[in-house]
N, C-alpha and C positions, 0 to 999 in steps of 0.2 A: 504494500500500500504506500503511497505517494503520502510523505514527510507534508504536514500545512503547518504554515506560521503566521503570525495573527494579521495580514495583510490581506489572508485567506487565497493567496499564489501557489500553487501545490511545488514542491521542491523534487526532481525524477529521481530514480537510480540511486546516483551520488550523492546524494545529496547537496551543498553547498558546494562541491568540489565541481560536477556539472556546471552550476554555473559561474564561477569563475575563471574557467577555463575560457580561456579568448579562443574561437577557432583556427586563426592564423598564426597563434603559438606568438606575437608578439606583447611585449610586456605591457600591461594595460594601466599601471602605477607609478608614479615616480619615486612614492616612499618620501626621505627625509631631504631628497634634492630638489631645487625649485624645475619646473617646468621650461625648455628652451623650446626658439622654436623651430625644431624638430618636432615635438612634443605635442605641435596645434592639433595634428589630428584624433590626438587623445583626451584635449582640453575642453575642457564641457563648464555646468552650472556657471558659466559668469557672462553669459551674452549681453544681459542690461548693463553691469557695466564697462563692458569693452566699448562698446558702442558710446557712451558718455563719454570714457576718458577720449576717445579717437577724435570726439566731436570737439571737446576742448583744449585738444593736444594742437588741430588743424586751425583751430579759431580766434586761438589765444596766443600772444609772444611767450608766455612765461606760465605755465601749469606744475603744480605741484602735487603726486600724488603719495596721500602716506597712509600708515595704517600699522596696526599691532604688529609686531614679529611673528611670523608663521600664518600671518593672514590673508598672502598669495599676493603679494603686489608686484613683486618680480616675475610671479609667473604668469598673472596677469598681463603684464607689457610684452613679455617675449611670447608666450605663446599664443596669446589672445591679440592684443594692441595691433602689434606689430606688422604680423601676418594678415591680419584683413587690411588695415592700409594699404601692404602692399600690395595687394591682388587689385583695389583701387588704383593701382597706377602712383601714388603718391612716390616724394624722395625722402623715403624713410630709414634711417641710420639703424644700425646694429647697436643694439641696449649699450651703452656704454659701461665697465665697473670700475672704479677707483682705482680697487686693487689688482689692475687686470696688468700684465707683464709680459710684453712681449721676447717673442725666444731670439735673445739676440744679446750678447753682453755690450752691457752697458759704458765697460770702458775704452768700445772702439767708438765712443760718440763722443767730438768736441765738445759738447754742452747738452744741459737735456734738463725741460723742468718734468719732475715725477708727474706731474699731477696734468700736466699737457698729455706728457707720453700715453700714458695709462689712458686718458679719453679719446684721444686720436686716432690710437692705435687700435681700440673697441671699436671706433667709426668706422674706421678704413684699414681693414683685418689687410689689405694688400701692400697697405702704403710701405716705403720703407722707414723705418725708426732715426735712419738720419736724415732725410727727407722732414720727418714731422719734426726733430730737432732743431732744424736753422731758421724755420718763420714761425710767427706767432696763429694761434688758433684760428683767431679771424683770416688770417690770408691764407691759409689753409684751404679752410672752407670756401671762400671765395673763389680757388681756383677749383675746388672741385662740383661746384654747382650745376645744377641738369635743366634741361629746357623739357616740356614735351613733344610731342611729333608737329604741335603746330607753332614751334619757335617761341614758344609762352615760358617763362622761367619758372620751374617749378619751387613750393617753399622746400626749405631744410627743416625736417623735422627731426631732432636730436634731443635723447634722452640717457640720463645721467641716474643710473640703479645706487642703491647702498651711497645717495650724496652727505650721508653723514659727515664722512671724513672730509670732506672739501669746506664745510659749513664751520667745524672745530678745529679749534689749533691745532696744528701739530706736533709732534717731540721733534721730529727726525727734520721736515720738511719744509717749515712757516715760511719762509721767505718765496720760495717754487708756488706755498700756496694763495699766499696774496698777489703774488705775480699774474696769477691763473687768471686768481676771480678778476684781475683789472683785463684780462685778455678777453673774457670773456664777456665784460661790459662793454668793451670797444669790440668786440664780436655784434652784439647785439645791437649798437649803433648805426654799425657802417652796414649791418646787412639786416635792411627792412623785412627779409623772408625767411630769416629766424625763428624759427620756435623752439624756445626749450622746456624741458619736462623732466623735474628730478621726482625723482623716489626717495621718498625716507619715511623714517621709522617714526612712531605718532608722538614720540619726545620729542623731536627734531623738526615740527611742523611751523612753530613759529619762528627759529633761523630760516627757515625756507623763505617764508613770507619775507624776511628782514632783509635777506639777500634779493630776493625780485628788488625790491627799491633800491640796492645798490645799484644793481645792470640796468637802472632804469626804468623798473616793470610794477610798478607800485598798482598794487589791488590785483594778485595775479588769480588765474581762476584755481581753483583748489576742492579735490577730491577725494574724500575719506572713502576709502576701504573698509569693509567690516567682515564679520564672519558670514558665513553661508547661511542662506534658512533651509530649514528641510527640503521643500523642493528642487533647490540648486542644488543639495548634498545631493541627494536620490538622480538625479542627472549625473553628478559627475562621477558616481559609480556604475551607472547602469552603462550608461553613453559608452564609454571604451569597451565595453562588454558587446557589443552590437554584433547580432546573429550568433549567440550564446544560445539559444534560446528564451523563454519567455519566462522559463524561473529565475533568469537572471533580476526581476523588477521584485520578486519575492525577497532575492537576497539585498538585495538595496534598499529596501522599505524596513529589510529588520536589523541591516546595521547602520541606517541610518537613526532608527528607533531606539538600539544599543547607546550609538555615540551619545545621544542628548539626554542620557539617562544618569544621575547622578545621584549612589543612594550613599548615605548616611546621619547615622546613631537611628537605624530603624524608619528611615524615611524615603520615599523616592520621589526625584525632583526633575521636572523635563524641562531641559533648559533650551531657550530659543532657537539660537542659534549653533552653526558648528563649525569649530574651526576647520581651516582647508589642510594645515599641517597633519592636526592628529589624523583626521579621514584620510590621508594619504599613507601616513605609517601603517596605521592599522588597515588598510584593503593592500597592501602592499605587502606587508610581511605575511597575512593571509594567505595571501595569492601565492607565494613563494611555497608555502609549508603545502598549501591543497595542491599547488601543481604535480607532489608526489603522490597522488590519489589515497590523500586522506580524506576523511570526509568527518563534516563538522554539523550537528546537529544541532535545529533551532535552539531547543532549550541550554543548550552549551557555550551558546554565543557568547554569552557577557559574561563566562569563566574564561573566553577566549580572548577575548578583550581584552580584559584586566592582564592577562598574561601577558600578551603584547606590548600593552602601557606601562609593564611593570617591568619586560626587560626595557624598552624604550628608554625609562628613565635609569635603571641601573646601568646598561651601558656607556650611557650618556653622560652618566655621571664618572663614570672609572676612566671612561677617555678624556675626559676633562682633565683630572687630577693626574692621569698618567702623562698630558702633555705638556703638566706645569710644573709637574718633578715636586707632586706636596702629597703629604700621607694623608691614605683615602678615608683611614677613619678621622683624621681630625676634619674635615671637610666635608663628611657625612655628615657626621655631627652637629655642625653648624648650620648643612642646607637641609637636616632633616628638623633641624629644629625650626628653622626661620616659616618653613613650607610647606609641612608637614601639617598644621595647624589650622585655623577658623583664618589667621592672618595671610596664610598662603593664595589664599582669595580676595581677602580684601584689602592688599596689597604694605608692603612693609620700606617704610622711608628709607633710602637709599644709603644716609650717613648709618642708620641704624643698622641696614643690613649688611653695610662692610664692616661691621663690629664682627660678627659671626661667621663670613663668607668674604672670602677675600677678591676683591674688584674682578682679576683677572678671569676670577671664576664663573659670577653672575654675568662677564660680558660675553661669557664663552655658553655660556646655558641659555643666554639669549638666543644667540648664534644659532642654535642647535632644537630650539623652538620649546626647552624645557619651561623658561619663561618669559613677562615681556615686560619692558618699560610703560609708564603710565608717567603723565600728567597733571596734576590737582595738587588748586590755590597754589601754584607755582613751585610748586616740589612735586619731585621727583619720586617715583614708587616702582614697585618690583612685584609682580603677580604673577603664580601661575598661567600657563599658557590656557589650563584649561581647570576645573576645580573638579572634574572625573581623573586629574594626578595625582592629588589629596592623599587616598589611599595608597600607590605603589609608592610616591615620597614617604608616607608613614612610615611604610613597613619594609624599605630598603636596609639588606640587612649585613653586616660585620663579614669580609669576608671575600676570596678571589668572586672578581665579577669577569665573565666574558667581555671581553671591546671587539667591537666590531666597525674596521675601518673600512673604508672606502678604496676604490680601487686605485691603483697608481694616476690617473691622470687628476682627481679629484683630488688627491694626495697633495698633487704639486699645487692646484691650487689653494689649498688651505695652506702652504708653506706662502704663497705670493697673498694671501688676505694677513698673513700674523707678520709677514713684514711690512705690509702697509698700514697695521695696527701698533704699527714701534715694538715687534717683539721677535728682535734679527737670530735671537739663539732656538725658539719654538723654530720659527720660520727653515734654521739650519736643520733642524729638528726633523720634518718633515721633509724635507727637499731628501734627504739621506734614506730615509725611508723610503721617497718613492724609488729610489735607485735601487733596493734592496728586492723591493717589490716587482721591479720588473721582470720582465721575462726573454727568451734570447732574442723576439720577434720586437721588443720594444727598444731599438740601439736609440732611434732617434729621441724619443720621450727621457732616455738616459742620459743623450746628451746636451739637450733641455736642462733637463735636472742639473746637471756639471755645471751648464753657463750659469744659472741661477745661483748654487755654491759659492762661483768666484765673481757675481756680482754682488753678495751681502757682505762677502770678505774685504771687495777691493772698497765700498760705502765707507766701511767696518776700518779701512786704512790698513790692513791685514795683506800688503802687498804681494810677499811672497808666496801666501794662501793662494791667492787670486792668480797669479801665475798659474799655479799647478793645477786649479781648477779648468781653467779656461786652454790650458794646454790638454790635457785630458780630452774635455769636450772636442777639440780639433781632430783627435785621431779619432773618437767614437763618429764623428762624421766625413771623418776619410775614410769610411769602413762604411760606410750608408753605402753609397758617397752621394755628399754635398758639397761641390767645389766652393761655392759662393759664401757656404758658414766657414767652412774652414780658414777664407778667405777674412770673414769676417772676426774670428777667434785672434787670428794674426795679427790683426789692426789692431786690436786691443790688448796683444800682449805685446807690443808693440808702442800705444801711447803709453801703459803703464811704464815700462820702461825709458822714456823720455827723458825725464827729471836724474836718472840714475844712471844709466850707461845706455848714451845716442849710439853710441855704434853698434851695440848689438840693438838696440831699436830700428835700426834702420835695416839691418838684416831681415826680423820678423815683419817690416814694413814694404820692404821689398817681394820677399815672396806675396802677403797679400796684394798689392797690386798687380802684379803677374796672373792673379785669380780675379781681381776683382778690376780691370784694364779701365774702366769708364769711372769708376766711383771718385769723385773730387776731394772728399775728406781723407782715402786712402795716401792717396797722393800730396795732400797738404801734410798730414802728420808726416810723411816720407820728406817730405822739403826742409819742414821742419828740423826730424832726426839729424838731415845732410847737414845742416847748419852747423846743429849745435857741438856736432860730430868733427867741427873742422872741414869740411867740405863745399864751401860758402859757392862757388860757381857752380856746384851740380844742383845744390840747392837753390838758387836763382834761378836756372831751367825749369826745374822742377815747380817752382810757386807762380812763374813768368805762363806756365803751360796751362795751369788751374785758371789764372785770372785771364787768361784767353780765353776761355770758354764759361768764367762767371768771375764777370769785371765785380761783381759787388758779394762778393765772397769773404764773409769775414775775417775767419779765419786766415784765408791766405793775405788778407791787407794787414791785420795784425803782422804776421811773421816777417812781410815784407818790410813793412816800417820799422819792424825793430832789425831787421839786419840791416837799413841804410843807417840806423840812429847809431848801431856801433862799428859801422863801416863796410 
């Protein structure tokens, strides 16, 4: 007899495992990753507002969209936004991240502000990284503007994910970062078809606001995100599911019914809303366990749940504390006590709660959707993501916890978001990992990883690190092969060397240009070396050859005028 659950849906066979099973065998969940877009044809319950933000994104100079942590505003833009604009014909930009990094070391670039590179390079994933180094944002952009088929200039529509970091000071960067925001107000000046659209988190909503009126944008349109209501939940489960059969709407009516259920001290409480993180976790790691043709019975569901929620947070938690090198019971202790509680919902004051929980931890449990920042009477609060966590935070217990990482390329990125968050030894931390992690099929992703090494080394002033790192990377991509990175490794071990011995700089300068024959900066650092090297006519050729083919070349005017200033 066919399983019914109180939707009154009858469940076949398998029960729950039937439907869950996608029939094209692709994964129909993203789990604890936000949604890209690749991802649109899986992205469901938010059609009302994809369609607002697009209307105010095209309509407006200056839109700000925020919302709680874990409450799909990133995956809103990339896989929702984005995607339909495009299909409109619009000239819409690749989500831009702060802490985005291109694979390229960094100390083959004469100059370079972080916080340019990082959005530029999100825009214009082709462009090259010393390309985006020598002009400012706005003339960037300006050169890279589109007309449609009937010669009509289309707008630039550009958006800015995770704009925290750009809104708050920096440790590492504040000078690169106030540089930016002024590039990007004279961005927003000189090009009337400008739109931009940050993302940030609902603490960070009123820096938003403050910066429109810097670049000019005062009263900018502005869109809060919230959680899902059941019937957007029930879509964004069922939807990926599509030609499952018809028990699939059974199983999404009952764990949609599950998630907003919240019982405690003998009480059960159906709460409005649901967030998009946990419905993700939890149909996600489902989906993983029923793919081995387990089968999950109605009345089982919310023992299944809570399982889920309950490694969710134990992992969550031991990866936290394993990547901050702090012992897991003292830190338990502290986030079982702060959250564990009546307070864990009704959020607990920020100075308060770094009494108990140390900063680095609550920013990383953000991160991670455990929980989220809040606003009110102008302080600062910390809540659970969700108060159905209550419980697994109670009762998280003493003792080795499974971690469950991510795969090598998601690796690397959490190494490029913990050095954009001022934290260069985590950051080391993880880059080493992903190298550990790979596989013999992954050289390039390795030698990624390498550049990245001896880019926080060379920041770090850690020269000879940086050396060995970026020399590594060279052979792992002479073994791909990639003449052009290799090329590129060279230039940079190459300016590193500058200040300290020209003449073997000019060696490793030499070969890259033999790789890289057109590149102008190759060739200026090379002019440079001959210089300083003692070799002031070859290096005169050399800088005479650059400014022949880019009279306004700074670099090579710098070098020129200081070799006539000492003869």
């Amino acid at each position: 007899m066919p399983l019914k659950i109180s939707s009154g849906y009858p469940l076949t066979g398998g029960g729950m495992m039937t439907a869950l099973a996608p029939p094209d065998g692709r994964r129909p969940f993203v789990g604890e990753s936000a949604f890209g877009e690749q991802d649109a044809p899986i992205f469901h319950g938010r059609a009302a507002e994809e369609r607002r933000v697009a209307e105010l994104w095209t309509e407006s100079r200056f839109t700000v969209l925020h919302g709680g942590a874990g409450v799909g505003k990133t995956s809103l833009l990339c896989a929702g936004v984005i995607p339909a604009l495009k299909a409109e014909g619009a000239h819409v930009l690749p989500a831009a991240d702060i802490s985005h990094r291109p694979s390229f070391p960094l100390a083959a670039l004469p100059e370079h502000n972080v916080f340019r590179l990082a959005v530029l390079a999100s825009w214009y994933t082709r462009a090259s990284p010393v390309h985006i180094s020598e002009i400012t944002a706005g003339a960037f952009l300006r050169k890279h503007r589109r007309s449609d088929r009937l010669g009509h200039r289309l707008p630039v529509l550009g958006a800015i994910d995770g704009a925290e970091g750009l809104l708050r000071t920096s440790q590492r960067h504040e000078q690169d970062r106030r540089d930016f925001l002024d590039e990007l107000a004279t961005a927003m000046k000189e090009i009337p078809d400008l739109h931009l659209l940050l993302v940030v988190r609902e603490d960070a909503v009123d820096e938003a606001v403050d910066l429109a009126g810097r670049l000019g944008q005062a009263g900018p349109a502005v869109h809060r995100l919230g959680p899902l209501t059941p019937e957007a939940a029930h879509q964004a489960i069922a939807a990926p599911l599509e030609g499952a059969g018809t028990s699939r709407q059974a199983v999404a009516r009952a764990l949609v019914r599950e998630l907003r259920t919240v019982r405690s001290a003998g009480r059960v409480q159906r709460i409005a809303r649901i967030e998009p993180a946990m419905l993700q976790i939890v149909c996600a790691r489902l989906w993983e366990e029923l793919s081995a043709d387990t089968e999950i019975a109605a009345e089982h569901l919310c023992a299944e749940v809570n399982r889920v929620l309950a490694d969710f947070c134990a992992s969550s938690l031991a990866t936290i504390v394993a990547d901050q090198s702090l012992r897991y019971e003292t830190v338990l202790s502290g986030f079982r006590s702060a959250f564990g509680g009546p307070q864990g919902r009704a959020g607990i004051p920020e100075q308060r709660l770094y009494k108990d929980v140390p900063k680095a931890v609550v920013d990383a449990a953000q991160d991670c959707h455990l929980v989220r920042a809040r606003v009110h009477d102008k302080g600062r609060y910390f809540e659970l993501l969700h108060p159905r966590l209550m419980d697994p935070i109670r009762e998280l217990a003493e003792g080795a916890v499974p971690i469950h990482r991510p795969g090598p390329q998601a690796r690397l990125r959490q190494a490029h978001r913990a050095l954009s968050a001022g934290d260069p030894e985590l950051a080391r931390r993880h880059a080493e990992a992903t190298i550990r992690a790979c596989g013999e099929g992954d050289l390039r992703l390795v030698a990624d990883a390498r550049t990245f090494l001896g880019d926080i080394a060379w920041e770090e002033g850690y020269t000879e690190t940086a050396l060995g790192r970026y020399q590594e990377a060279a052979e792992i991509f002479e073994a791909v092969p990639d003449n052009a990175a290799v090329g590129w490794q060279l230039a940079g071990i190459g300016r590193i060397l500058l200040p300290s011995d020209p003449a073997e700089a000019v060696r490793h300068l030499q070969a890259a240009a033999s790789r890289l024959p057109h590149e102008l900066s190759v060739q200026t650092a090379l002019g440079r070396a001959l210089f300083q090297s003692g070799r002031k006519r070859a290096a005169r050729a050399v800088l005479e050859g650059v400014l022949g083919r880019d009279r306004e070349n700074r670099e090579a005017l710098r070098a020129t005028r200081a070799m006539t200033g000492i003869g």
